[in-house]
N, C-alpha and C positions, 0 to 999 in steps of 0.2 A: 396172181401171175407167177408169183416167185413160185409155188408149188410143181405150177404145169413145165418152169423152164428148167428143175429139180431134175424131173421123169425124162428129158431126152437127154439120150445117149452123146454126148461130144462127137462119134463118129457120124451121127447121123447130118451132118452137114461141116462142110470144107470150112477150114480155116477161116481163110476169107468172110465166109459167111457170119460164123460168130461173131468176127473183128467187125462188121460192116454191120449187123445188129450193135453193137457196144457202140461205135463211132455215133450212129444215129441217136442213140438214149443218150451219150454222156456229152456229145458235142463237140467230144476229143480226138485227135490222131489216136489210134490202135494197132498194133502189131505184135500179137500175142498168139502160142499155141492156141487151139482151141478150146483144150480144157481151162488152160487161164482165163482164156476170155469170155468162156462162161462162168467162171468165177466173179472174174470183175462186174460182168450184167447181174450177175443174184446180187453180189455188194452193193450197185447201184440199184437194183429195186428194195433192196430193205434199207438200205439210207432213207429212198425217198419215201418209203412208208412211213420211216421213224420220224421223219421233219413234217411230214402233211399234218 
């Protein structure tokens, strides 16, 4: 999964959108650009690959 969320572009979906993917994986408030906040989703997908 972390590969395929690599390949999309940040512009390809609204702020919101990212922040609202991130809030649902990490469980947390979010309010981050959107390139942040695809950062933070790749973080939290290879955390949780590294603890599985």
């Amino acid at each position: 999964m972390i590969d395929v969320v690599e390949q999309i572009p940040e512009e390809t979906y609204s702020m919101d959108d990212w922040n609202e993917a991130l809030m649902y994986m990490s469980n947390r408030e979010a309010r981050y650009s959107s390139f942040t906040a695809k950062e933070e989703i790749l973080e939290f997908l290879k955390y949780d690959v590294e603890t599985d």
